[in-house]
OpenMM code with the backbone's topology and positions (N, CA, C; nanometers):
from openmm import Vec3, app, unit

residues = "UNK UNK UNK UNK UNK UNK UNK UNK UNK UNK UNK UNK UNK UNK UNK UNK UNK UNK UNK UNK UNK UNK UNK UNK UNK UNK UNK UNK UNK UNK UNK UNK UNK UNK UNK UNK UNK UNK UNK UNK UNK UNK UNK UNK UNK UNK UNK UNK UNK UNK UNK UNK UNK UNK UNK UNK UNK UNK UNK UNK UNK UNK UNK UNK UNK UNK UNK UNK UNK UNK UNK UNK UNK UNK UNK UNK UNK UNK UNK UNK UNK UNK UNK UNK UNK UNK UNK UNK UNK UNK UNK UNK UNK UNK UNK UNK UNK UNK UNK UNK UNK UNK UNK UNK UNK UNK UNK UNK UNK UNK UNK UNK UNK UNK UNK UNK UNK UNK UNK UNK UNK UNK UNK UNK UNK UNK UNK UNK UNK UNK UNK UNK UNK UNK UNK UNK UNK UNK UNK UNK UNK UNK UNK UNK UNK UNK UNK UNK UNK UNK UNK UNK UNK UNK UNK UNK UNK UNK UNK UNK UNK".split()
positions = [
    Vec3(-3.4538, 11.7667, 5.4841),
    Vec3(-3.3992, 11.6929, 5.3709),
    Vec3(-3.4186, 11.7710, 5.2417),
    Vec3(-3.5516, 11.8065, 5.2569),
    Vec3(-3.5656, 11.8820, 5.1019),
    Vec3(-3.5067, 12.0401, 5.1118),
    Vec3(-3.4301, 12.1504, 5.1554),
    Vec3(-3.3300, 12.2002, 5.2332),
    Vec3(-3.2417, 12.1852, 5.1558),
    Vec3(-3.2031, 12.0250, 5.2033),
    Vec3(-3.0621, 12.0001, 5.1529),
    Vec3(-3.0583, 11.9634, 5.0203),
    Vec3(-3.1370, 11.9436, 4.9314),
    Vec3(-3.1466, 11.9148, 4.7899),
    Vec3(-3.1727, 12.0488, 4.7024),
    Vec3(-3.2579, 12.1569, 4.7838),
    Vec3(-3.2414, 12.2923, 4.7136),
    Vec3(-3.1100, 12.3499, 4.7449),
    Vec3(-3.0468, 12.3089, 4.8271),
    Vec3(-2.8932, 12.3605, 4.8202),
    Vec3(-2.8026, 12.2556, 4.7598),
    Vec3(-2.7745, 12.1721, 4.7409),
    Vec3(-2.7255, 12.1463, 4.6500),
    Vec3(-2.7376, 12.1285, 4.4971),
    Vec3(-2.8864, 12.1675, 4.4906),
    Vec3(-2.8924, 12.1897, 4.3510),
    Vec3(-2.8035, 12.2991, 4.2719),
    Vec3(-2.8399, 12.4172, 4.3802),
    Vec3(-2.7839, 12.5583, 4.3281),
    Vec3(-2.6604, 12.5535, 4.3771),
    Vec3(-2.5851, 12.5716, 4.2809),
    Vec3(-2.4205, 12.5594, 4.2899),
    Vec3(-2.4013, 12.7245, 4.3880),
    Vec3(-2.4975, 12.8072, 4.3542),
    Vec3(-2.4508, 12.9145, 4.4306),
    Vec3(-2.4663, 12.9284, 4.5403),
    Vec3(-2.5625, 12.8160, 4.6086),
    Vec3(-2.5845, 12.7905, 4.7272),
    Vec3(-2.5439, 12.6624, 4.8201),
    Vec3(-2.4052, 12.6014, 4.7174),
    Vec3(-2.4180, 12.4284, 4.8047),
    Vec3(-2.2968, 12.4851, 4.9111),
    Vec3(-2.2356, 12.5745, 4.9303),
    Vec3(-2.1721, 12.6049, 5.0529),
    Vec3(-2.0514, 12.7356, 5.0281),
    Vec3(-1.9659, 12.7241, 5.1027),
    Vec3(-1.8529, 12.8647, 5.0738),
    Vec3(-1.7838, 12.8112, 4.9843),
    Vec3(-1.8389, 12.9321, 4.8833),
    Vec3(-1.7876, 12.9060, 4.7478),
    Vec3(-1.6511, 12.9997, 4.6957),
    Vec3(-1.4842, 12.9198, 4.7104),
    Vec3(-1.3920, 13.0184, 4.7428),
    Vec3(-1.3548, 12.9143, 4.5720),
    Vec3(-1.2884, 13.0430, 4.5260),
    Vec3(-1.1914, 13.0508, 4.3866),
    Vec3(-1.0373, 12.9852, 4.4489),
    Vec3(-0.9914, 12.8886, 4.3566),
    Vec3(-0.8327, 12.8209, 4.4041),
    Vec3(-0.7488, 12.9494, 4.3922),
    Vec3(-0.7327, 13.0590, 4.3461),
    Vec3(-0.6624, 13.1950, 4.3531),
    Vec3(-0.6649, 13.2480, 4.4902),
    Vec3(-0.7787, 13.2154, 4.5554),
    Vec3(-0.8173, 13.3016, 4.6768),
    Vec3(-0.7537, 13.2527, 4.8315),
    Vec3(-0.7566, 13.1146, 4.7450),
    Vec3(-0.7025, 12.9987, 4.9060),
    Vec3(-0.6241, 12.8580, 4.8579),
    Vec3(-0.5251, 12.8463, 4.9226),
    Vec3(-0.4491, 12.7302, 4.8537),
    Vec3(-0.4738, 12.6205, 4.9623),
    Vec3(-0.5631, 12.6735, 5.0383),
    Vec3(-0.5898, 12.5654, 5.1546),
    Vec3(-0.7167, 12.4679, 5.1279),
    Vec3(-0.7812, 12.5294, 5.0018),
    Vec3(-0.8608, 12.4625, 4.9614),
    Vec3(-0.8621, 12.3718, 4.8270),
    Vec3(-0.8584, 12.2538, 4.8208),
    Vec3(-0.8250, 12.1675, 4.7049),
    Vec3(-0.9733, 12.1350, 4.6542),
    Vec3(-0.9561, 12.0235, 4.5256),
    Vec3(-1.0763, 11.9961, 4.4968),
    Vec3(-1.0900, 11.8774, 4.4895),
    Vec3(-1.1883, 11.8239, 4.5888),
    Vec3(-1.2027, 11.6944, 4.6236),
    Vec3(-1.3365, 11.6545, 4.5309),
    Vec3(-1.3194, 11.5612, 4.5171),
    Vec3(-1.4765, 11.4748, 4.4901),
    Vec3(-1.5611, 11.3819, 4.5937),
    Vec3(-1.6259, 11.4280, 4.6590),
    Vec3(-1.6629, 11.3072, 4.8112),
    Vec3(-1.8536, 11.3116, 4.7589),
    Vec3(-1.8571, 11.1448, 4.7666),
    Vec3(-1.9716, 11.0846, 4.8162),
    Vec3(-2.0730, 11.1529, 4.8913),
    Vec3(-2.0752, 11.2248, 4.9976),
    Vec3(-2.1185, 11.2123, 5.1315),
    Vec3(-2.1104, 11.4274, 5.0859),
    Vec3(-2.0956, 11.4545, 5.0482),
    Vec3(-2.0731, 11.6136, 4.9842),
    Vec3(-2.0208, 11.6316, 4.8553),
    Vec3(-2.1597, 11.6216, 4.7599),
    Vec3(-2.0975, 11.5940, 4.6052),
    Vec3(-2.0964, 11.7777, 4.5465),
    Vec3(-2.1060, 11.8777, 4.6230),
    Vec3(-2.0753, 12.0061, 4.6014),
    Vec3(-1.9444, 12.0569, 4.6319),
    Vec3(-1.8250, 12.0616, 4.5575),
    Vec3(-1.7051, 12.0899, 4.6552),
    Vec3(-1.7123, 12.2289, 4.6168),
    Vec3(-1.6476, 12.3265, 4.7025),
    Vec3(-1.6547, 12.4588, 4.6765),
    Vec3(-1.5641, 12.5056, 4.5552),
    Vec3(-1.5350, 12.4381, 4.5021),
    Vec3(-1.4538, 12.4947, 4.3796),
    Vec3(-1.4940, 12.4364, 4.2830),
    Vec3(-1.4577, 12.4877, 4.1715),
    Vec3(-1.5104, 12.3629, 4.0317),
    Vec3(-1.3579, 12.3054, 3.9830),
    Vec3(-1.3556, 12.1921, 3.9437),
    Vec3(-1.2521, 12.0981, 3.8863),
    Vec3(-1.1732, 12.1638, 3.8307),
    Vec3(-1.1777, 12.2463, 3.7224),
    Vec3(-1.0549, 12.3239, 3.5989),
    Vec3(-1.1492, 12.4921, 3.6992),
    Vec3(-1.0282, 12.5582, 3.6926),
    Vec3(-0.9928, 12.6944, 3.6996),
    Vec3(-0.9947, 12.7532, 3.6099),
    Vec3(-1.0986, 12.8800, 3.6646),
    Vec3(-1.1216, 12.9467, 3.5035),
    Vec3(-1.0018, 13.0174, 3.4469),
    Vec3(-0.9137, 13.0357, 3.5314),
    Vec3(-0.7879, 13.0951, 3.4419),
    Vec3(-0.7002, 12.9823, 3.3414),
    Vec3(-0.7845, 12.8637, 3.4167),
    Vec3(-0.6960, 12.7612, 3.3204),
    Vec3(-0.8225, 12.7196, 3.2240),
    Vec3(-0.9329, 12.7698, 3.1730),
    Vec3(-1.0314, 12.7085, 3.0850),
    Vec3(-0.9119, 12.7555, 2.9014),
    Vec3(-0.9234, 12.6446, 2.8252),
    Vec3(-0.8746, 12.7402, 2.7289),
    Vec3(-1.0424, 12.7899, 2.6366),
    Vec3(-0.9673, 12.8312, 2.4731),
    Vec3(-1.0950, 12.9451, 2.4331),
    Vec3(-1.2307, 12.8325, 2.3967),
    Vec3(-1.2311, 12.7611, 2.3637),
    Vec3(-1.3589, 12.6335, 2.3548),
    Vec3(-1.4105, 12.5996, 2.4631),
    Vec3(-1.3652, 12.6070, 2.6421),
    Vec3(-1.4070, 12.5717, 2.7524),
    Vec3(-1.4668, 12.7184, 2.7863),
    Vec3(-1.4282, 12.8250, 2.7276),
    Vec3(-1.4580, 12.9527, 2.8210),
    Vec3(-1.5953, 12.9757, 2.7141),
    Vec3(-1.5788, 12.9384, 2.6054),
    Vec3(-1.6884, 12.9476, 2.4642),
    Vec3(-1.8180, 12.9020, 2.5647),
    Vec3(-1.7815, 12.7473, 2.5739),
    Vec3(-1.8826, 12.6263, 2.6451),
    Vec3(-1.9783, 12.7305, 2.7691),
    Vec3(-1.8616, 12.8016, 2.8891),
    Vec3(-1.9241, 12.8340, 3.0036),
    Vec3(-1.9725, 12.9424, 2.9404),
    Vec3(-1.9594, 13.0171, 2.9091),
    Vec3(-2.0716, 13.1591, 2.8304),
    Vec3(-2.1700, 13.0753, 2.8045),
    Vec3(-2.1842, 12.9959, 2.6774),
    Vec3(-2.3013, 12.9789, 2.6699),
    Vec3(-2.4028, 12.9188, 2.7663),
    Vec3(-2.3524, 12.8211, 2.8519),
    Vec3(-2.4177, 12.7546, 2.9969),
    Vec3(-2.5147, 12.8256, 3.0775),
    Vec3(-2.4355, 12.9905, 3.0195),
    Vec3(-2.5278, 13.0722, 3.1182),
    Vec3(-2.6924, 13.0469, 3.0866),
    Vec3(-2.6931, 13.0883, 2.9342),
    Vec3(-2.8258, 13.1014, 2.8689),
    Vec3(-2.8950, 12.9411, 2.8848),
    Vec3(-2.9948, 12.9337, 2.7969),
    Vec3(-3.0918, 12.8170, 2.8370),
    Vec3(-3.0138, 12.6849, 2.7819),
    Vec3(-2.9816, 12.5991, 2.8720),
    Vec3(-2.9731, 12.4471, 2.8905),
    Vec3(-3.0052, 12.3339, 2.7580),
    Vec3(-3.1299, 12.4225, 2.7106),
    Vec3(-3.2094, 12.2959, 2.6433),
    Vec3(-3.1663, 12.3007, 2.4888),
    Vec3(-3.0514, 12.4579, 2.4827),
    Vec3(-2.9748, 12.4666, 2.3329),
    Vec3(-2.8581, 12.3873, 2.3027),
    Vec3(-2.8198, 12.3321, 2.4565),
    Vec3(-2.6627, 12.2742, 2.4492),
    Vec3(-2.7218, 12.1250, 2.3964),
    Vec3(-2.5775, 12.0377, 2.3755),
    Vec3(-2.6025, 11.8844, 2.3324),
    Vec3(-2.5951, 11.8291, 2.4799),
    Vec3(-2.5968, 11.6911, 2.4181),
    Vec3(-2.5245, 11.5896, 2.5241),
    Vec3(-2.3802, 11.6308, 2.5613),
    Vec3(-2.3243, 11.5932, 2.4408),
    Vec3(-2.1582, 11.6257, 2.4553),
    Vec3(-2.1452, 11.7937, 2.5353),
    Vec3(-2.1873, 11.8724, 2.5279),
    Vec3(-2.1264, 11.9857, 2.5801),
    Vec3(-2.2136, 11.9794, 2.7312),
    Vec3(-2.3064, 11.9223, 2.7282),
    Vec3(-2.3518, 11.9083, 2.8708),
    Vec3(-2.2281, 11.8618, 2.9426),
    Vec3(-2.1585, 11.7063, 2.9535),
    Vec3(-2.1084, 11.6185, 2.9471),
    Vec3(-1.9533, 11.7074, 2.9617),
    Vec3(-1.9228, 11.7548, 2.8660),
    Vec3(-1.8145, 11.8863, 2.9298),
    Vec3(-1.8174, 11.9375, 2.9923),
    Vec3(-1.8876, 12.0460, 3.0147),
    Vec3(-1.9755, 12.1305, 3.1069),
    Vec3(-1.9535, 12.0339, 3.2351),
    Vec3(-1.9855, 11.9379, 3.2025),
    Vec3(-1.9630, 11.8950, 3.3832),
    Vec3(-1.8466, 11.8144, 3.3726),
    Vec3(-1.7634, 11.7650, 3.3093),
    Vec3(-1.6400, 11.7700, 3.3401),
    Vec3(-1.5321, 11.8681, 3.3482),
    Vec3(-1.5604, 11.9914, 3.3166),
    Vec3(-1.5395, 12.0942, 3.4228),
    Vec3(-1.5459, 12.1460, 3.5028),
    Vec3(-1.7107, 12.0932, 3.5729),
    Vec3(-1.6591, 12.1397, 3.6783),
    Vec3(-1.6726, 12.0160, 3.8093),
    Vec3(-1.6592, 11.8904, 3.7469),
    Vec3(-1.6486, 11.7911, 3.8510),
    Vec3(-1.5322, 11.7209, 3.7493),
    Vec3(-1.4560, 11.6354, 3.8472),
    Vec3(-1.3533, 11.5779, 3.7651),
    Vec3(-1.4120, 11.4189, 3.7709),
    Vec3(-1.4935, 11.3697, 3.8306),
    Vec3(-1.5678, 11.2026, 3.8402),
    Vec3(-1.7477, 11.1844, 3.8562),
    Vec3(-1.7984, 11.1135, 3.7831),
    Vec3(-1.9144, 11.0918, 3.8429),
    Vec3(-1.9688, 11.0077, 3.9397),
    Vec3(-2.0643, 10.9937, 4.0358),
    Vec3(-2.0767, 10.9474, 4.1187),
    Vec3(-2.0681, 10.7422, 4.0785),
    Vec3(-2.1049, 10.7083, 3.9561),
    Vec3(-2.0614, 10.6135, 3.8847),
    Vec3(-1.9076, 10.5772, 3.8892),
    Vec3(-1.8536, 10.6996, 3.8611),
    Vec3(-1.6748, 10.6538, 3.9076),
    Vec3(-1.6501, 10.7081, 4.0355),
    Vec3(-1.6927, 10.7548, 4.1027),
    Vec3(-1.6250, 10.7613, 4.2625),
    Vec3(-1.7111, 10.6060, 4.3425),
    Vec3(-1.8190, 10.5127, 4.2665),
    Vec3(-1.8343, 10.4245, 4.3297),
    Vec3(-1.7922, 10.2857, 4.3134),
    Vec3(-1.7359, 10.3342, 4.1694),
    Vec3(-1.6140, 10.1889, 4.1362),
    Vec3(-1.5027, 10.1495, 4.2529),
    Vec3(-1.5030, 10.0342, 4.2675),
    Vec3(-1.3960, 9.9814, 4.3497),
    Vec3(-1.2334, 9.9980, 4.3033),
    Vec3(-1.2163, 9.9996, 4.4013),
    Vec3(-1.0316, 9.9868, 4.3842),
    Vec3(-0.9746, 9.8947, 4.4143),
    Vec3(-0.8370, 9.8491, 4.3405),
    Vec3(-0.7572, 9.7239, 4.4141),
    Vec3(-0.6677, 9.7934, 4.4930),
    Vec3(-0.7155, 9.8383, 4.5881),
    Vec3(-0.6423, 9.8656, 4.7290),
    Vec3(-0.6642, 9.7378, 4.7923),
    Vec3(-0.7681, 9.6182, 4.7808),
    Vec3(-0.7818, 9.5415, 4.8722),
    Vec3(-0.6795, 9.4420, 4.8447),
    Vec3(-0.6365, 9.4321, 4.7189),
    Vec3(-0.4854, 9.3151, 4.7101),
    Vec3(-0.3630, 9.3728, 4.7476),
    Vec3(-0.3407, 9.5102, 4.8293),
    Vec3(-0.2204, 9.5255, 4.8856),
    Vec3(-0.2555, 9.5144, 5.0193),
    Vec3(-0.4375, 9.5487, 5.0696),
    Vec3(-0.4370, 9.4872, 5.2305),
    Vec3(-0.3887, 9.3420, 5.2427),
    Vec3(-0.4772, 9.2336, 5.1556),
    Vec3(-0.4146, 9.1211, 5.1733),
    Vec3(-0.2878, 9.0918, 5.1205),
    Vec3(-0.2380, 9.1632, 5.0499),
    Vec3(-0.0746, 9.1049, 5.0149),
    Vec3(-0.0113, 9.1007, 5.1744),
    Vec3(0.0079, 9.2600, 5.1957),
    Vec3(0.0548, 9.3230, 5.2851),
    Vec3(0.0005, 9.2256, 5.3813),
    Vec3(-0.1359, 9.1546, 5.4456),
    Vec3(-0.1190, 9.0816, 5.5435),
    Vec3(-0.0601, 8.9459, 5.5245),
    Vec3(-0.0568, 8.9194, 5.4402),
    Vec3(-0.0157, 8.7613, 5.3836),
    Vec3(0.1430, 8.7470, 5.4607),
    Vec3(0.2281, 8.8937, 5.3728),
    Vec3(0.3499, 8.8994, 5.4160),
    Vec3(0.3971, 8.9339, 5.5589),
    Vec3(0.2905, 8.9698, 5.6379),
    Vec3(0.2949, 9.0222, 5.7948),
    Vec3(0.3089, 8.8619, 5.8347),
    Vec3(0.2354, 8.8081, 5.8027),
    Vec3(0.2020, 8.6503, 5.8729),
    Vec3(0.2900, 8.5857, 5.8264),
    Vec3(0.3465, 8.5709, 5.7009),
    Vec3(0.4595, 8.4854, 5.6409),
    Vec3(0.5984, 8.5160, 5.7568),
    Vec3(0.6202, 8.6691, 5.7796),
    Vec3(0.7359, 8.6927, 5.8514),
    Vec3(0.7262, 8.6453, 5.9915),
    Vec3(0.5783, 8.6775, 6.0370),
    Vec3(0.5786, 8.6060, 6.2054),
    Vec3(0.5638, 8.4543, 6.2054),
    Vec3(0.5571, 8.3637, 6.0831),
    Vec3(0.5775, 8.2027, 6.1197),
    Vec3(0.6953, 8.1941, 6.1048),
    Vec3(0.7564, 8.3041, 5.9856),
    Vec3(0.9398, 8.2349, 5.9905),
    Vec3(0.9963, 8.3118, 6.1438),
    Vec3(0.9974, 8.4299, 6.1906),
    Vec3(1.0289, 8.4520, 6.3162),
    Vec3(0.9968, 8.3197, 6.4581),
    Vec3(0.8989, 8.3192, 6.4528),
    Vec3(0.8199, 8.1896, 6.5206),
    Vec3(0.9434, 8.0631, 6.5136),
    Vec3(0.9435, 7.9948, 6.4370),
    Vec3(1.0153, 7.9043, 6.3777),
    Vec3(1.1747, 7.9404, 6.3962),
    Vec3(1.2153, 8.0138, 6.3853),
    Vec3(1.3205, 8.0429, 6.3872),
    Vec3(1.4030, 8.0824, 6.5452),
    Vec3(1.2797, 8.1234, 6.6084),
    Vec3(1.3400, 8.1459, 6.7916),
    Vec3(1.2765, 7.9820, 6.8130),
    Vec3(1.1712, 7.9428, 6.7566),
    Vec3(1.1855, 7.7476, 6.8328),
    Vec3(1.3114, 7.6981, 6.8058),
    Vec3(1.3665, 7.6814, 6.6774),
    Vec3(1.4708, 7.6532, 6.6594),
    Vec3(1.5960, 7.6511, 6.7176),
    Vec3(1.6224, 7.8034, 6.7222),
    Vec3(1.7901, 7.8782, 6.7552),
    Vec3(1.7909, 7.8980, 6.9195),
    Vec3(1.6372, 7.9655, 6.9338),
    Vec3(1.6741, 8.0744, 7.0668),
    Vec3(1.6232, 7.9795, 7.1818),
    Vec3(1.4505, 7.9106, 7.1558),
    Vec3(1.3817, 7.8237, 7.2983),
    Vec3(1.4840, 7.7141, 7.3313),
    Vec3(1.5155, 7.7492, 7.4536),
    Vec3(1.5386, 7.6020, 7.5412),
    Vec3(1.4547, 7.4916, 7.4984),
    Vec3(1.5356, 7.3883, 7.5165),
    Vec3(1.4477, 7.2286, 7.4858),
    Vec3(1.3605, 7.2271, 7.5523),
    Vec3(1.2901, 7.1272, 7.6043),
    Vec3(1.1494, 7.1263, 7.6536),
    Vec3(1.2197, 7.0489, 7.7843),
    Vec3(1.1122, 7.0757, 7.8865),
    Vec3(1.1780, 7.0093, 8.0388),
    Vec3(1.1656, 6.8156, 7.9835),
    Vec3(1.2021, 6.7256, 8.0708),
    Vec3(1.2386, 6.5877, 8.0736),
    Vec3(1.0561, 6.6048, 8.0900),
    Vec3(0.9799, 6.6531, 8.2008),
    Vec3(0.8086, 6.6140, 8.1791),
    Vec3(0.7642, 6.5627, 8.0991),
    Vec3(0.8005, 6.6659, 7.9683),
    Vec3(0.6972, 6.6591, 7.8415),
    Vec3(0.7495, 6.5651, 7.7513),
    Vec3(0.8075, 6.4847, 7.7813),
    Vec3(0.8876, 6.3826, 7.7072),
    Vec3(0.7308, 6.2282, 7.7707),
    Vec3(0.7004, 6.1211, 7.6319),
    Vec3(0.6254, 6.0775, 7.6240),
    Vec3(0.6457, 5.9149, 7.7678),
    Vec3(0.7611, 5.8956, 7.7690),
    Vec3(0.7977, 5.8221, 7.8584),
    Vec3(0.7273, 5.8514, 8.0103),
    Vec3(0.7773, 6.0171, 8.0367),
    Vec3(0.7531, 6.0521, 8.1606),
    Vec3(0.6324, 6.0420, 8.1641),
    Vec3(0.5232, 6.1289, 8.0976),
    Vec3(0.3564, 6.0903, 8.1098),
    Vec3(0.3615, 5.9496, 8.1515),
    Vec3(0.3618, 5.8700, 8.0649),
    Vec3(0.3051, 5.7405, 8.0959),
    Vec3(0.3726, 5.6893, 8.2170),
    Vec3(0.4629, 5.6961, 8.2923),
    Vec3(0.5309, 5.6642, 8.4071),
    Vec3(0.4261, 5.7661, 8.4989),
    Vec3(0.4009, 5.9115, 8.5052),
    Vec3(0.3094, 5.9429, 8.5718),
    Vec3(0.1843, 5.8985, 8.5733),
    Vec3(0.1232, 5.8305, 8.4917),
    Vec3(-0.0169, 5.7781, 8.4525),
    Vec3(-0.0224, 5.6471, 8.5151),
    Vec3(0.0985, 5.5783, 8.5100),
    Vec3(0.0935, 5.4329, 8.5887),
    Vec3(0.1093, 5.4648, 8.7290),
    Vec3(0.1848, 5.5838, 8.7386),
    Vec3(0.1713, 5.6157, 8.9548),
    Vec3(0.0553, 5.6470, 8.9543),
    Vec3(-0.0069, 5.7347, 8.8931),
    Vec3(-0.1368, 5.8188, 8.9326),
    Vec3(-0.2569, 5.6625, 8.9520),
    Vec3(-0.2177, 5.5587, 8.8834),
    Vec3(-0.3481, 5.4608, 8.8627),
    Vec3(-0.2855, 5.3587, 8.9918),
    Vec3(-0.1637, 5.3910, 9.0172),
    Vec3(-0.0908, 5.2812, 9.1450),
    Vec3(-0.0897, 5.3595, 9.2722),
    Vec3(-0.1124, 5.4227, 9.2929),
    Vec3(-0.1864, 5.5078, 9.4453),
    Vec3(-0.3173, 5.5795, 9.4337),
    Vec3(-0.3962, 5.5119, 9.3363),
    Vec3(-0.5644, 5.4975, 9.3287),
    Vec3(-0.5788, 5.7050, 9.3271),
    Vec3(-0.5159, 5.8011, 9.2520),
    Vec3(-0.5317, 5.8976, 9.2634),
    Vec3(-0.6675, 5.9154, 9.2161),
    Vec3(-0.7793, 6.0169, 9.2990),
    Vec3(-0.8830, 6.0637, 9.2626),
    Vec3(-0.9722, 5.9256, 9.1747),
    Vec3(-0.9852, 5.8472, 9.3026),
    Vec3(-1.0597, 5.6811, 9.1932),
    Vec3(-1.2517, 5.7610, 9.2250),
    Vec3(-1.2951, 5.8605, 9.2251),
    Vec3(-1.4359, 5.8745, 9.2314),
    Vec3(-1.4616, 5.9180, 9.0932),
    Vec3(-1.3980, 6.0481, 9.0286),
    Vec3(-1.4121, 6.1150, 8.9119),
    Vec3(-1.2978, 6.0760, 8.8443),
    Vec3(-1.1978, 6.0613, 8.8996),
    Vec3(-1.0247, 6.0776, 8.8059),
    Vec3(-1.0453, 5.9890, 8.7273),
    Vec3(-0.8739, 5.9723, 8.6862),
    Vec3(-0.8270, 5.8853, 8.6341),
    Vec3(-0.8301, 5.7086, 8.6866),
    Vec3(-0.7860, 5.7501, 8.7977),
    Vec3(-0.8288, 5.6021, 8.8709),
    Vec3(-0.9853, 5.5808, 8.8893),
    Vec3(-1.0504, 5.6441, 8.8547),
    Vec3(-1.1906, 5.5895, 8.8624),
    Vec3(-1.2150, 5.4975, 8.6770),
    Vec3(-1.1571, 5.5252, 8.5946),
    Vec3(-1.1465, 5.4570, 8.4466),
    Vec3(-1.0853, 5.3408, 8.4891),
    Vec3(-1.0080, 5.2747, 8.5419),
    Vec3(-0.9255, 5.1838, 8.5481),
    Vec3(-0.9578, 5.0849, 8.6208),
    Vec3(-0.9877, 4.9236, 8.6040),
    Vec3(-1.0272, 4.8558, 8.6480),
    Vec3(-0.9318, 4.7751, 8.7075),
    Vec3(-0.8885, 4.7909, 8.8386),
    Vec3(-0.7957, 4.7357, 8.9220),
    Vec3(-0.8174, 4.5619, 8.9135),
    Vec3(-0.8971, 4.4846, 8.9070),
    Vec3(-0.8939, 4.3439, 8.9294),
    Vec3(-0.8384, 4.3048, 8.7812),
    Vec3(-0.8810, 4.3245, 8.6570),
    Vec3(-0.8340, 4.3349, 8.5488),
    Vec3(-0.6852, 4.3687, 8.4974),
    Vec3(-0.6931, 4.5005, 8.6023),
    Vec3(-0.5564, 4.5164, 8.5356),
    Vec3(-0.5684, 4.5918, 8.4155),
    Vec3(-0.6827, 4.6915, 8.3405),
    Vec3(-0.6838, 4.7111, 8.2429),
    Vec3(-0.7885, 4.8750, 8.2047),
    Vec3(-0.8068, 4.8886, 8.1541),
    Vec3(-0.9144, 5.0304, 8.1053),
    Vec3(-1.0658, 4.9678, 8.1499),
    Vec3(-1.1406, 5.0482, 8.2050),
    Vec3(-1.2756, 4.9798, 8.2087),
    Vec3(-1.3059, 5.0125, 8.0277),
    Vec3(-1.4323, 4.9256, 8.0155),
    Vec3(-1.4942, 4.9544, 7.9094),
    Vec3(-1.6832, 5.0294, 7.9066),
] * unit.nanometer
topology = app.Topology()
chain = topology.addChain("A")
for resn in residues:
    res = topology.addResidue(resn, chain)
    for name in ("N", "CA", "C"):
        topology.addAtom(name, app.Element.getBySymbol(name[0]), res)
């Protein structure tokens, strides 16, 4: 662990350190999880004469610069601080938009093949037929130990209670 904190301290040591001139395969990311990216944010061919002023002096001792040119100084060569790469984003109101509208389209689809496309329902499921099966099932004593005919009080004529 402590390894990995002397290398990332030293910028000359936090990994392969390639110039954006040298490789276009390499961009400059800002990540959490590897806060050393091998490049620095602005390109020194793109520093103008006050940024190139700033890095000269950076070389020499630290404790001559301000806040503010510190504060430059590293917004050159990081483009976020770990403070803004841990701010949230509203990416999460286009997950839920985006699911809201997934589900809105599969109840109107839904609805719309009950409607147009499903066949009616068989004569069974019609409320008449149950109860015509429920009065055979209780008039040839079906399953009278556990069933239905076991609820039904034949001398009565009625539901046990």
């Amino acid at each position: 662990m402590a390894a990995n904190l002397v290398r990332i301290a030293s910028r000359r040591a936090a990994g392969v350190v390639v110039r954006r001139e040298m490789s276009v395969k390499v961009p400059y990311v800002d990540k959490l999880d590897y806060p050393a990216p091998p490049c620095r944010f602005v390109a020194d061919d793109a520093l103008s004469d006050e940024s190139k002023a700033l890095r000269l002096k950076e070389k020499g001792s630290w404790a001559d610069l301000t806040q503010d040119e510190k504060a430059a100084l590293y917004r050159l060569s990081f483009q976020r601080t770990f403070a803004e790469m841990n701010t949230g984003t509203d990416e999460w109101k286009y997950v839920i938009g985006g699911t809201g509208i997934a589900i809105a389209i599969a109840f109107l689809m839904y609805g719309f093949q009950k409607k147009f496309i499903s066949p009616p329902l068989p004569h069974t499921m019609s409320q008449e037929y149950q109860e015509a099966q429920l009065r055979y099932n209780i008039k040839i004593r079906n399953n009278p130990v556990t069933g239905i005919a076991s609820q039904w009080d034949y001398d009565k004529n009625e539901w046990k209670k």
